[in-house]
C-alpha positions in Angstrom: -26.0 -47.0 -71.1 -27.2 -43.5 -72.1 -26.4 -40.8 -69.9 -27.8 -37.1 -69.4 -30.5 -35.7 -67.6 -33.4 -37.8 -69.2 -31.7 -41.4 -68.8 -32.8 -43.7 -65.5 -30.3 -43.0 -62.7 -27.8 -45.5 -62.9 -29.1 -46.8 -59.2 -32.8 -47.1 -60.5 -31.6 -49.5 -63.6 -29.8 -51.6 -61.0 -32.7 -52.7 -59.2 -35.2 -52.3 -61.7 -34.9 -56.2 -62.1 -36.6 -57.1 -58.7 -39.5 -55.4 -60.4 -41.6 -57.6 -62.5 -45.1 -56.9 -61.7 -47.7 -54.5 -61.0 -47.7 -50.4 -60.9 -45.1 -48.4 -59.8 -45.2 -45.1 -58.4 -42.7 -42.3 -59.7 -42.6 -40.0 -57.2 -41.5 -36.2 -57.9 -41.6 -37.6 -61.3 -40.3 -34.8 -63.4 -40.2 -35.2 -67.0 -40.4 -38.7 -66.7 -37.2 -40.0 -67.2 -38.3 -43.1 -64.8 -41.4 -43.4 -65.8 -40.5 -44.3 -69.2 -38.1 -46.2 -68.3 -40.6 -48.7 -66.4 -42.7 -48.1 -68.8 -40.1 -49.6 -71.5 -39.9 -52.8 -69.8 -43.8 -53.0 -69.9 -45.1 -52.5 -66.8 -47.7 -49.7 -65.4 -46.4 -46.2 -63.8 -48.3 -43.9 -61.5 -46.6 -41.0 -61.8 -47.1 -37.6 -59.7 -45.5 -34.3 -60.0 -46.5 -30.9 -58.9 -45.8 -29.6 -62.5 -48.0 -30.8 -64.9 -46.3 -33.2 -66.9 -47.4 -35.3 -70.4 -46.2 -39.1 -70.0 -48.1 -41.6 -72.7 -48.4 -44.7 -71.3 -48.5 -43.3 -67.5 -51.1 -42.3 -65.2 -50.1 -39.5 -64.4 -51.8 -37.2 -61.4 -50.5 -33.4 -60.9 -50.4 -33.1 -56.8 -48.4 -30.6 -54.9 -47.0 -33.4 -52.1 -46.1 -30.6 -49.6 -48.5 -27.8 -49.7 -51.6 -30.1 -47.0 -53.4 -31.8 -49.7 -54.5 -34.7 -49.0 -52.7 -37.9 -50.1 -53.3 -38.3 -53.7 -53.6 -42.0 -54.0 -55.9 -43.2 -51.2 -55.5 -46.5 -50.3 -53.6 -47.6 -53.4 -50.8 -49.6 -53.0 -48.2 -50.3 -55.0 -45.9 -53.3 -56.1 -42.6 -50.5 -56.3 -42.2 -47.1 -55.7 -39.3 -44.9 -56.9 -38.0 -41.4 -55.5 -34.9 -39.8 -57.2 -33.7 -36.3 -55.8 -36.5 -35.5 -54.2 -36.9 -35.4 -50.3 -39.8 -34.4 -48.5 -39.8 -35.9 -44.7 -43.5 -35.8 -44.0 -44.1 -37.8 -46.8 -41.7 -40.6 -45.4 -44.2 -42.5 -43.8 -46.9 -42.5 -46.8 -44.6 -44.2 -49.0 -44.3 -46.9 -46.9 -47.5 -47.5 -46.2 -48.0 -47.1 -50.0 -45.5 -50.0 -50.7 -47.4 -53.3 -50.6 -46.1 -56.6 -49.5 -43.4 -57.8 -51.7 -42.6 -54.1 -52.5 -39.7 -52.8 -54.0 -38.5 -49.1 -52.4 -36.0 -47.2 -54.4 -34.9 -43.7 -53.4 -32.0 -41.9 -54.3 -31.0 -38.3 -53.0 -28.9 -35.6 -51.4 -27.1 -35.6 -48.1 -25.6 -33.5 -46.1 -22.1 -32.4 -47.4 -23.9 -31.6 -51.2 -23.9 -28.1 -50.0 -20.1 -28.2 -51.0 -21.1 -29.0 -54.9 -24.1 -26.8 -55.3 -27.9 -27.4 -54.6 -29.8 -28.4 -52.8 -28.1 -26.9 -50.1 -30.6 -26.2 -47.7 -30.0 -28.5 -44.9 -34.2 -29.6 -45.1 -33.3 -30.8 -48.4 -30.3 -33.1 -48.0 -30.4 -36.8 -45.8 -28.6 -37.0 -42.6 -26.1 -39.6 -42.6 -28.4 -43.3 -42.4 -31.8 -41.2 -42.1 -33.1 -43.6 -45.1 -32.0 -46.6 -43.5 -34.3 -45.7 -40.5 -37.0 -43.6 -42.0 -37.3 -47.3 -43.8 -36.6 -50.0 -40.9 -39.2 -51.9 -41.4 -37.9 -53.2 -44.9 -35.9 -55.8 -45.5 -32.3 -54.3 -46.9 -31.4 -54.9 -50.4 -28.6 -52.2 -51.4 -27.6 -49.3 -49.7 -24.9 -46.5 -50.3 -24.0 -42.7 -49.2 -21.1 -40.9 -50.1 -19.4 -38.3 -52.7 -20.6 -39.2 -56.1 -18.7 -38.1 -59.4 -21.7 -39.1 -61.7 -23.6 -37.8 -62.9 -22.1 -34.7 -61.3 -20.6 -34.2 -58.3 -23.2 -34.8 -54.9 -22.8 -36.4 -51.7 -25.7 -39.2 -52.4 -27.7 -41.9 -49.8 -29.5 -44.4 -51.6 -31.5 -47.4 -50.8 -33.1 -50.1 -52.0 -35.6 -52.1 -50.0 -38.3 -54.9 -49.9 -41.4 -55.1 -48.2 -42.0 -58.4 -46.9 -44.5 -60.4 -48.4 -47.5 -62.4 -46.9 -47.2 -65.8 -46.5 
């Protein structure tokens, strides 16, 4: 698999599979490294940074998610969304009520103890330990790790993955 700072995170690729259908949502997007990925295995990407980013293929919307604005995807919902390094806790509850039933939740960040490698550092910036696992409760539990990571560089790391149940 390729490696370096524009290939998927290793965790992403992993449960890409339960994704088959339907728009994503590439949150704190970036350059687009996940985007593209999704995009590769044809399926649609919103995509929203707060630096204005060119994706072909994506729709992508440039939105500062912490400065008040409102939500920038009212009443969309989406089939997966994906949130790598990033962590912004007022936002927690908009992603999943953004997920829609049968939705895939993939987020992957910092936790406390990073500070030791580098940034983030700031204590607002890094998961307690579990804090994903109950920002998330309502989903339905597919993977779930924290700990000291030594790839792509040393981190301490929580990640999740999580369904949405679906109707029926």
């Amino acid at each position: 698999m390729e490696h370096g700072p524009l290939a998927p995170s290793p965790w992403v690729v992993r449960w890409a599979p339960l994704i088959t259908r339907g728009t994503i949502l590439d949150v704190a997007c970036g350059s687009g490294r996940h985007t593209n990925f999704f995009l590769s295995k044809n399926l649609q990407v919103a995509a929203v940074d707060r630096e204005a980013q060119v994706i072909p293929g994506a729709r992508f919307l440039r939105a500062d998610l912490e400065d008040g604005s409102p939500w920038p995807f009212p009443g969309e919902r989406f089939e997966a969304v994906v949130v790598t390094n990033y962590l912004y806790r007022p936002l927690m509850g908009q992603l999943m009520d953004c997920l829609a039933d049968g939705g895939v939740l993939i987020y992957e960040t910092f936790m406390l103890g990073n500070e030791r490698f580098g940034k983030p550092s700031n204590p607002g910036f890094l998961l307690r330990p579990g804090e994903l696992l109950e920002c998330f409760k309502g989903l339905s539990v597919k993977g779930f790790e924290e700990g000291e990571v030594a790839e792509p560089k040393p981190a301490m790391i929580q990640r999740l993955c999580a369904v949405r149940a679906g109707k029926g």
